[in-house]
C-alpha positions in Angstrom: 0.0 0.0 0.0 2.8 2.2 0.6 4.5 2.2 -2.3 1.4 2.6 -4.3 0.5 5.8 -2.5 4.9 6.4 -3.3 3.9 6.1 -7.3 1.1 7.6 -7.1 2.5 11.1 -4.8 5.4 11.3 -7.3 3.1 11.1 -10.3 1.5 14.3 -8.7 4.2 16.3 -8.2 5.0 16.0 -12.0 2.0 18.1 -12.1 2.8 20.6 -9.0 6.3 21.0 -11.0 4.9 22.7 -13.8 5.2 26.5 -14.3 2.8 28.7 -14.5 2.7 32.3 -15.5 2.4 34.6 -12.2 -0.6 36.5 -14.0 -2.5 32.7 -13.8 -4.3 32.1 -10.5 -4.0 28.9 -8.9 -6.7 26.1 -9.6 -9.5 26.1 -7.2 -10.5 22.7 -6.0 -13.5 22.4 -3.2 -13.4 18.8 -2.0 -17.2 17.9 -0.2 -15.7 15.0 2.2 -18.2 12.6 3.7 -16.5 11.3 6.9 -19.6 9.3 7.9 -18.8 7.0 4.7 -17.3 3.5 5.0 -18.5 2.5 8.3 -16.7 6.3 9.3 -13.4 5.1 8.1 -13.6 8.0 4.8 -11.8 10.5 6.2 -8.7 8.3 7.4 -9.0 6.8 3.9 -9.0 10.3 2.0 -6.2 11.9 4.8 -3.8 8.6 3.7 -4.7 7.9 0.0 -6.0 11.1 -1.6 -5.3 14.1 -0.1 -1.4 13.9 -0.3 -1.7 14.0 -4.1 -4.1 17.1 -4.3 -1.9 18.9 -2.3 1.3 17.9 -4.2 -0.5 18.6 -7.5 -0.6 22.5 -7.2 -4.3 22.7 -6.2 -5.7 25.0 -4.2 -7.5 22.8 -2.1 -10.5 23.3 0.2 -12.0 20.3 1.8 -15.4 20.7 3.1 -16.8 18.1 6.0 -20.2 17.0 5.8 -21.3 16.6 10.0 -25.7 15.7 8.9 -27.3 14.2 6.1 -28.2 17.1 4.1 -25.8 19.2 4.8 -24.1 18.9 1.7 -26.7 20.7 -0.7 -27.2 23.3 2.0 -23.2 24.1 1.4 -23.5 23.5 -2.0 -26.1 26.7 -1.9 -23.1 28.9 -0.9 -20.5 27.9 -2.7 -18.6 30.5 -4.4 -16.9 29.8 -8.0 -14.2 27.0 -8.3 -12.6 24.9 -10.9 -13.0 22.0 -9.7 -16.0 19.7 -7.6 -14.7 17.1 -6.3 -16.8 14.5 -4.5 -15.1 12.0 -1.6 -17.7 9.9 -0.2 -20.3 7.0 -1.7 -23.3 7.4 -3.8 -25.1 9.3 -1.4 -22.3 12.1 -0.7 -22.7 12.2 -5.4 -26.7 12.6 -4.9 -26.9 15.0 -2.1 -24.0 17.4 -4.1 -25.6 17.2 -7.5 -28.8 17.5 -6.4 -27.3 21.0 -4.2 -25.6 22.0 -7.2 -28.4 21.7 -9.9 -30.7 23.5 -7.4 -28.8 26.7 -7.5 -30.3 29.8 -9.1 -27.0 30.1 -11.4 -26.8 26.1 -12.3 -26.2 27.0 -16.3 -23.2 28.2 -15.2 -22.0 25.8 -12.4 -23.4 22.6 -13.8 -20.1 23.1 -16.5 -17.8 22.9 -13.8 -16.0 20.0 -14.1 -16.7 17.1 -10.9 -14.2 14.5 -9.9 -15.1 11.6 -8.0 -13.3 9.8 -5.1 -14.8 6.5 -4.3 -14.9 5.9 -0.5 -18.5 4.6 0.1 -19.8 1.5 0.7 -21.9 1.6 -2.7 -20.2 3.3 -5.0 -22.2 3.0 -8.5 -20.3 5.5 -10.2 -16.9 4.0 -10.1 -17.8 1.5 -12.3 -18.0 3.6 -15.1 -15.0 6.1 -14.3 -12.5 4.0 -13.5 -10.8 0.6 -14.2 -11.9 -2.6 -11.7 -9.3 -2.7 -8.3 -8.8 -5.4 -6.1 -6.8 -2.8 -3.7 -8.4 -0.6 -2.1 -5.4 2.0 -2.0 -4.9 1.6 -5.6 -8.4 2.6 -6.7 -8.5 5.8 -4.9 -5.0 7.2 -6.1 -6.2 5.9 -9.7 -9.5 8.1 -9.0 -7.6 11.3 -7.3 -4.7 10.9 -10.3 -7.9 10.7 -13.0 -8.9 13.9 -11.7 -6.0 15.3 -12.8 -5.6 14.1 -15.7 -7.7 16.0 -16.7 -10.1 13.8 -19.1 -13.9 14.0 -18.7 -16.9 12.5 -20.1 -20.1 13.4 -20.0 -23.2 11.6 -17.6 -26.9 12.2 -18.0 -29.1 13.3 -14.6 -32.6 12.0 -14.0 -34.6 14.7 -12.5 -37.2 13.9 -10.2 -40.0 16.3 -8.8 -43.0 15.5 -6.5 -45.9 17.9 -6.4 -44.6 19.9 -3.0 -40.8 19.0 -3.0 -38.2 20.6 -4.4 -36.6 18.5 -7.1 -33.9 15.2 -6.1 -31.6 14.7 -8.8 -29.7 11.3 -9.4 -27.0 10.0 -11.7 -27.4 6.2 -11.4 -31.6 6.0 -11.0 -35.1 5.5 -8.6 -35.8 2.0 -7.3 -39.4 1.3 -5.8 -40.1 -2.2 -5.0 -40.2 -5.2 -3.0 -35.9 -6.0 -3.6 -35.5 -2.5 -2.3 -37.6 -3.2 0.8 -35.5 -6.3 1.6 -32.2 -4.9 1.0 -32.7 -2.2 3.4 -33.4 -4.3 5.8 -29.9 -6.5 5.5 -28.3 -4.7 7.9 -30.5 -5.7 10.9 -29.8 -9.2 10.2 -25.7 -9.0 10.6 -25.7 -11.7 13.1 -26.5 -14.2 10.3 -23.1 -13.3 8.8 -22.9 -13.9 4.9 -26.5 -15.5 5.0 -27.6 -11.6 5.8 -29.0 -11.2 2.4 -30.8 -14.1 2.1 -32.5 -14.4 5.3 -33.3 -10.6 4.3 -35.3 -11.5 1.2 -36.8 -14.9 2.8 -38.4 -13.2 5.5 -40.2 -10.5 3.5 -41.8 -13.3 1.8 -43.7 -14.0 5.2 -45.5 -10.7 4.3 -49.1 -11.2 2.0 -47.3 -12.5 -1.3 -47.2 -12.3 -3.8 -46.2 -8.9 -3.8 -47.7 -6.5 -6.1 -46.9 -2.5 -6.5 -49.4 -0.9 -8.5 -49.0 1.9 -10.5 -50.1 4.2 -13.8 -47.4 5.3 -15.6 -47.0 7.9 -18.4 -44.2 8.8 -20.6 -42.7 10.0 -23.8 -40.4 7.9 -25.9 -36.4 8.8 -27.0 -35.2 12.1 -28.1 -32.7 12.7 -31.2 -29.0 13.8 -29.7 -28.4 17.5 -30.5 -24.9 17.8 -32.0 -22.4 18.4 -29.2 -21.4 21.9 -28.5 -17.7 23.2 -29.3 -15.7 23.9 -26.4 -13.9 26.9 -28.0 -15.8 29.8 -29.4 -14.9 30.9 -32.4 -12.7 34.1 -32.5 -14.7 36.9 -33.6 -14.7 38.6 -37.3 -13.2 41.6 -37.9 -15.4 44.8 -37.8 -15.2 45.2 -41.5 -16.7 42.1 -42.2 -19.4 42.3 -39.3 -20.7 45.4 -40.6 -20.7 43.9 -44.7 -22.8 41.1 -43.1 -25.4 43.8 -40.9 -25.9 45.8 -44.5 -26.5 42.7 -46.3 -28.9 41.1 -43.9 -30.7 44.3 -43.7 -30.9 45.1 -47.7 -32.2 41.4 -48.3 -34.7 41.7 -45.4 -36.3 38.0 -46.2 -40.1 37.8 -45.6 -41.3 37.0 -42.2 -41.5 33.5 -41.3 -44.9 31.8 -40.8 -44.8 30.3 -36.8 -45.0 27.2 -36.8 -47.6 24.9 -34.9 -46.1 23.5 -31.8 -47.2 19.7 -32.3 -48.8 18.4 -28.4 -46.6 15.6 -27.0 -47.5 12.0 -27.5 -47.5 10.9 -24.3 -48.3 6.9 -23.6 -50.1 5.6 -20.9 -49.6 2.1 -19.3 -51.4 0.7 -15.9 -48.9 -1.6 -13.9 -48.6 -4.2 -11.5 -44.9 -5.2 -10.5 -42.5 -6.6 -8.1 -39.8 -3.8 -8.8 -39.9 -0.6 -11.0 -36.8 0.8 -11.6 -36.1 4.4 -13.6 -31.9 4.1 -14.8 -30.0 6.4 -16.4 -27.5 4.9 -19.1 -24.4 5.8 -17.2 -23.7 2.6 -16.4 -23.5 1.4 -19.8 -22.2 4.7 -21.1 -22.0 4.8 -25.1 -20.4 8.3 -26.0 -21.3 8.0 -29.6 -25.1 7.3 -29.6 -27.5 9.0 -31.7 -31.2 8.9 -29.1 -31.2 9.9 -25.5 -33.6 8.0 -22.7 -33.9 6.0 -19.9 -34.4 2.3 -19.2 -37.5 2.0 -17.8 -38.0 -2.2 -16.3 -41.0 -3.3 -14.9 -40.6 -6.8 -13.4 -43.0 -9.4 -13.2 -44.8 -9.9 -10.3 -45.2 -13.6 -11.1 -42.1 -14.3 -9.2 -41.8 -17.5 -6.8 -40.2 -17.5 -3.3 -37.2 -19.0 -3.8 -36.5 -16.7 -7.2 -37.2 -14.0 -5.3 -34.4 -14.8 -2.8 -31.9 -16.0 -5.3 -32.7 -12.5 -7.5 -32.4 -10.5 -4.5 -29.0 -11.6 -4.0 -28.0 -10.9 -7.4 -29.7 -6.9 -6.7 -26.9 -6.3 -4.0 -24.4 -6.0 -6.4 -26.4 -4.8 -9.5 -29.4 -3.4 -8.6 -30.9 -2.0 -11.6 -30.0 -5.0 -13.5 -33.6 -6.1 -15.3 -34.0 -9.7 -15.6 -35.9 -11.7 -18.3 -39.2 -11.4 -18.7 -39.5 -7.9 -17.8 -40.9 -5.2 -19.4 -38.3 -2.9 -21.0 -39.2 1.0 -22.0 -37.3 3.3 -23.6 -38.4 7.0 -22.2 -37.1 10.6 -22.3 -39.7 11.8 -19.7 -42.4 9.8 -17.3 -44.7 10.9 -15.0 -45.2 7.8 -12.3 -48.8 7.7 -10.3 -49.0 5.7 -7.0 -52.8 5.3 -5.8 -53.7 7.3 -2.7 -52.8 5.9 0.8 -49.3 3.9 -1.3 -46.7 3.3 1.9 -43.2 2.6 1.0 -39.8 4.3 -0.1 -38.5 5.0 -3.1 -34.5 4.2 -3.5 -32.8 7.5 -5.4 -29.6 6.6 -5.8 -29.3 4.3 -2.9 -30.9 7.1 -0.2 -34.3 6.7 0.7 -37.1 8.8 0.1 -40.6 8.7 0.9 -43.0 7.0 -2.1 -45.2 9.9 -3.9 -46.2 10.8 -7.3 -43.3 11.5 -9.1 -42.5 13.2 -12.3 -39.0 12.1 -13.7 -37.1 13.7 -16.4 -33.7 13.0 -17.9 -31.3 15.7 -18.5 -28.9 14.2 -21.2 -25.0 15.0 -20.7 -26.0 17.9 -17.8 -22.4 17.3 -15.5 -19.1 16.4 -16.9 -17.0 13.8 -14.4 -13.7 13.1 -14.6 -12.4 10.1 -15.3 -9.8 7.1 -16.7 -8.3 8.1 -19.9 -7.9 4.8 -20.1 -11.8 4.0 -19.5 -12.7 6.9 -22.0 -10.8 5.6 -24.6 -12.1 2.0 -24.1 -15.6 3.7 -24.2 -14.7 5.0 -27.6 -13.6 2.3 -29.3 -16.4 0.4 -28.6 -18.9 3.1 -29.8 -16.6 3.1 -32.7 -17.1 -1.0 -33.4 
């Protein structure tokens, strides 16, 4: 371990060497650090593995300590500019910072700033996608905190999701509501079963009335074309000369007014369900740089489900929760509005935090945040778009 976190500090300080011109202002990076994560072993983790390369990178570095649940998009709120976002925590810390972020007044403009990603949760979803699989613990959090300055992003979607009095929740992996979601919040109370936990989890909700339905009416739109990506650069502007040729000539052709056109209603599709699990997913876990539509997986499992499948499936949810088995129904959606009938109990799972069950309207933001990540990974990502 220490002579990964040697490799790793000297690969920073190839970065911390550099010069810079003393009209240039140092980087600003504000690290959001969730020391509750891991059991409370994330700030010992980030102190040892991540900070020490930050610091030797020539960052201007301002770590933030979460103390509540919460807290995070109440900081988030204040946050004056900086360069750089980075997140050190699990998926939680990712969804209460995003969701902070992209509830600011100015989030245009900060939702461009560019958000790194320090794994240090016990579920972290994201890393997956970012970075390449590790064994070592140490290892995969200097190859996050090096990624980060590296300096190569890639662009994730955001699912947005409103109820009728709250303020929005945004999420970059998805919303769970279901029966697996019900039985794997309830794993931990069973710890004195050791690695039968999960099991004995999912075969005592099957005591409850089974089988289990969750009913539902759900509406939603379908795909939507990918609008060409914006250039980075803006082009350097014309010389005054040629502006003021092209004002004359616009102004001498004057071409006739254009006739409005009629704004065509959306073609929404209706659909009355009955499920096990519903689960809303962004494509970031699957992440395909060059496609042409952009939605959301929409699966609505069978509720025809035995006992024992639902115990063996629920084990295979731990590790991939939005994973849709066979037989389920698969939609394709840019928007949906999801309607639970009056007196529905439950929680939803956003991201792996838990909310309370409502009527919700979820909408996907295609490529809203850019996160750093693996060159490696990116090119990987590319070359399979490419095949």
């Amino acid at each position: 371990d220490n002579l990964l976190r040697r490799a790793a500090c000297q690969e920073a300080q190839a970065f911390g060497n550099q010069l810079i011109p003393s009209s240039m202002p140092l980087k600003k990076a504000t690290v959001f650090l969730n020391p509750a994560a891991c059991k409370g072993k994330a700030r010992n983790l980030f102190e040892k593995n991540a900070a020490p390369i930050l610091h030797l990178s020539g960052l201007d570095v301002t770590v933030v300590k979460t103390d509540y649940e919460g807290q995070a998009k109440k900081l988030l709120e204040l946050m004056e500019n900086t360069d750089l976002i980075i997140i050190a925590g699990g998926d939680g810390t990712v969804q209460e910072v995003i969701t902070g972020l992209l509830r600011r007044a100015d989030e245009a403009a900060f939702s461009k700033i560019p958000i790194g990603f320090i794994p240090l949760g016990k579920t972290c979803t994201l890393s997956h996608t970012l970075y390449p699989e590790s064994t070592n613990q140490v290892q995969h959090i200097t190859n996050a905190t090096l990624a980060i300055l590296k300096g190569e992003t890639v662009p994730l979607d955001v699912l947005q999701i409103k109820g009728k009095k709250e303020q929005p929740v945004f999420a970059v992996t998805g919303l769970r509501w279901g029966s697996y979601r019900d039985a794997e919040a309830k794993v931990s109370k069973y710890w004195y079963l050791g690695p039968l936990k999960t099991k004995a989890a999912h075969f005592f909700s099957t005591f409850k009335e089974w089988p289990q339905k969750h009913q539902a009416a759900l509406m939603y739109l379908g795909p939507t074309e990918r609008p060409p990506e914006e250039p980075d650069e803006k082009p350097s502007r014309p010389p005054l000369y040629v502006r003021l040729y092209r004002r004359l000539w616009l102004y001498w052709s004057s071409p006739p007014k254009e006739v409005p056109q009629e704004i065509t209603p959306e073609d929404w599709e209706e659909l009355n369900l009955s499920t096990i699990e519903l689960s809303i997913a962004t494509r970031n876990r699957q992440l395909d740089l060059m496609r042409t539509e952009d939605f959301m997986d929409i699966c609505i499992e069978a509720d025809t489900v035995s006992k024992g499948q639902f115990v063996n499936r629920g084990s295979q949810k731990m590790h991939d929760p939005h994973m849709c088995p066979e037989g389920s129904q698969r939609i394709q959606a840019s928007r949906c509005i999801l309607q639970l009938p009056e007196g529905t109990e439950g929680s939803f799972g956003i991201d792996n935090e838990e909310y309370e069950a409502m009527p919700v309207e979820v909408k996907l933001l295609p490529r809203k945040l850019r996160f750093f990540c693996d060159p490696g990974m990116r090119e990987q990502m590319l070359h399979t778009a490419v095949q």
